[in-house]
N, C-alpha and C positions, 0 to 999 in steps of 0.2 A: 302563256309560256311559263313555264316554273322555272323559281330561282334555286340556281346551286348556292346551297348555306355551309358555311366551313364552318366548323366550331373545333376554339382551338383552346384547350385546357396546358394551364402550367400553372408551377406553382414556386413561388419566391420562398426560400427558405429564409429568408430574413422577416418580412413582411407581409402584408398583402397591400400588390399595387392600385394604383389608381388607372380607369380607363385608359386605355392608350390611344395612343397622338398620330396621326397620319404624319408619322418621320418614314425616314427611308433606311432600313436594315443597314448596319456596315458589313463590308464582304469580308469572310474569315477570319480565324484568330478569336480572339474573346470578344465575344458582344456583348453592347453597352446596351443598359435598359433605358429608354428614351421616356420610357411611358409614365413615370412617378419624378417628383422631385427630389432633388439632395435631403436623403434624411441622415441622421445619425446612425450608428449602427448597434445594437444591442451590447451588451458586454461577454465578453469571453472568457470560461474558464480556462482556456488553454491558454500558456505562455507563448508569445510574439518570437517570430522567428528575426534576428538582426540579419544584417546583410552579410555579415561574416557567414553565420550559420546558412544561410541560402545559399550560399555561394557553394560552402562544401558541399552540402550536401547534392546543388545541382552535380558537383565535381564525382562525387562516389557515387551518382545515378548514369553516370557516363562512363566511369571505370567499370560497373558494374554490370552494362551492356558488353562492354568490350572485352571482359573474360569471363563470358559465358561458356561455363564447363562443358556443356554441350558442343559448343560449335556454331551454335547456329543462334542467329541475332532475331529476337522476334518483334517481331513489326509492330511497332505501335500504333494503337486505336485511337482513331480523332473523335475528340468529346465536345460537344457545341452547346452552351447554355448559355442564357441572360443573366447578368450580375448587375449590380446597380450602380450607376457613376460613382460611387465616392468609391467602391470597393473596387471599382477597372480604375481609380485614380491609386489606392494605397498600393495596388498591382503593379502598376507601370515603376512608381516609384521606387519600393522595395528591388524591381528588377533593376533598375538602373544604378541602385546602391551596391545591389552583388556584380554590378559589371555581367550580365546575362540577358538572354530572351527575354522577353512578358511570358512567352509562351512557355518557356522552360522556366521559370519561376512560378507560372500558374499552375503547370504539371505536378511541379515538387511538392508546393504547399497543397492540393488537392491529395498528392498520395500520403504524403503525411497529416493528413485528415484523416482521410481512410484507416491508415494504421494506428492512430488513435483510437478511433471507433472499435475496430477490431483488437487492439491490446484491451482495452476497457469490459467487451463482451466477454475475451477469454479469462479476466479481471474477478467479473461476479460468478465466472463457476468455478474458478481456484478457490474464491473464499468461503464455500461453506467445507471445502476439502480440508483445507488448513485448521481452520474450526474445530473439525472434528478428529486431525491429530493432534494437535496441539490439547483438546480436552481429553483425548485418551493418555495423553501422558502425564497429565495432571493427576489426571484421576490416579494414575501408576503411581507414581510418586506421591502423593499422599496417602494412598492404601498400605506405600511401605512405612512413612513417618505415623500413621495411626499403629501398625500393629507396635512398631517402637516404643510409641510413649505409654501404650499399655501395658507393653512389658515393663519398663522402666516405673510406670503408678504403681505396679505390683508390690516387684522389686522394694522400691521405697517402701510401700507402706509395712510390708511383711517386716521387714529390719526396723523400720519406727516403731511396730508394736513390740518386738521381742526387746529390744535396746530400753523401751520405758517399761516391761516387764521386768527385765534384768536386774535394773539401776532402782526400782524399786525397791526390790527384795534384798538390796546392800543390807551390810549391819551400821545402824545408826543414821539410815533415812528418813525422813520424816515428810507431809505433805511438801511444807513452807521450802524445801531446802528442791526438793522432787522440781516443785514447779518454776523454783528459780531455776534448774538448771536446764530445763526445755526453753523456759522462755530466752534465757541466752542461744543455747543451741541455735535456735530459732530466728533470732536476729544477725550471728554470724553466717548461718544458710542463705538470709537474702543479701549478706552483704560480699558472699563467694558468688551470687550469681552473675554477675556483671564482671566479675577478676578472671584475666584473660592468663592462665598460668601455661608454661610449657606442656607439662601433660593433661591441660587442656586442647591447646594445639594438635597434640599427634592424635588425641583422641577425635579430635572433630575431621584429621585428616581420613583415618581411620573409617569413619562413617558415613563421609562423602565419596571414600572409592566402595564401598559396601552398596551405598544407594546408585552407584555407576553403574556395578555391576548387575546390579539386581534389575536396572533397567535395559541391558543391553538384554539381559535374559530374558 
């Protein structure tokens, strides 16, 4: 006579268990896994929900069935899986902390799993969106401060060569006198560039609404 074989595939997202034990299934609600010993449980990057926080939230998962814009209240689906004693032990307690169900403490922290999951998914395909405005205005903005500081190298150097032209061809110039008066020049230019003077101010306002505008265009 042939034997009927069940074979029953699950999988612990914590671990992998060990053999299981001819225990007897508990009836409804969250079942415990009998089959492995109290282990520890891995660590979580997600922050712990306190009892306070379970609390509300069970609280706006109940406001939030009860004014459904529609009308009509949709029936919740019952979810049955094995979890491992220590974890139907921080369950029980959390719920007993928010003053609520196991069972509606199990639901919330399950859907706000879920919605983790799912903020995180929509997470990696926002950031290469981001990315790539954030480098297009980059890019904007530096293509307006390069053609600036070209204009501006110009600018300078055309006026530094006529100005030592000029001052050259005085009456009663000479080398020694020439290159004392650049090297001064010279060292009071780097010592205006850190001097923050009022028509510094309205100039640099002046060119932060220019580069505004320039990017709104």
């Amino acid at each position: 006579m042939a034997n009927n074989i069940k074979t029953q595939f699950s999988r612990n997202v914590f671990q992998h268990q060990s053999h299981p034990s001819n225990r007897q299934r508990p009836l409804g609600g969250v079942r415990q896994d009998k089959r492995s010993e109290e282990r520890a449980l891995p660590a979580s990057f997600q922050p712990a929900l306190s009892a306070k926080q379970l609390s509300a939230l069970a609280m706006n998962r109940k406001l939030s069935r009860s004014q459904n814009r529609s009308g009509i209240i949709q029936k919740k689906e019952k979810v049955t899986f094995r979890i491992q004693p220590i974890v139907k032990d921080i369950l029980l307690k959390k719920a007993k902390e928010a003053g609520i169900p196991h069972s509606v403490a199990g639901a919330v922290i399950f859907e706000r799993a879920i919605q983790q999951d799912l903020d995180m998914q929509y997470g990696a395909l926002l950031e290469p969106v981001i990315k790539r405005c954030i480098a297009k205005e980059i890019q904007g903005m530096s293509t307006r401060l390069a053609w600036l500081l070209v204009r501006i190298a110009f600018d300078v150097g055309q006026i530094r060569g006529l100005s030592t032209n000029i001052l050259g061809r005085q009456q009663g110039m000479n080398q020694e006198i020439l290159t004392t008066i650049l090297k001064e020049s010279s060292k009071q230019a780097k010592m205006n560039i850190t001097r923050r003077t009022p028509q510094l101010a309205e100039l640099m306002e002046v060119l932060d609404k220019w580069l505004s505008e320039k990017g709104r265009g």
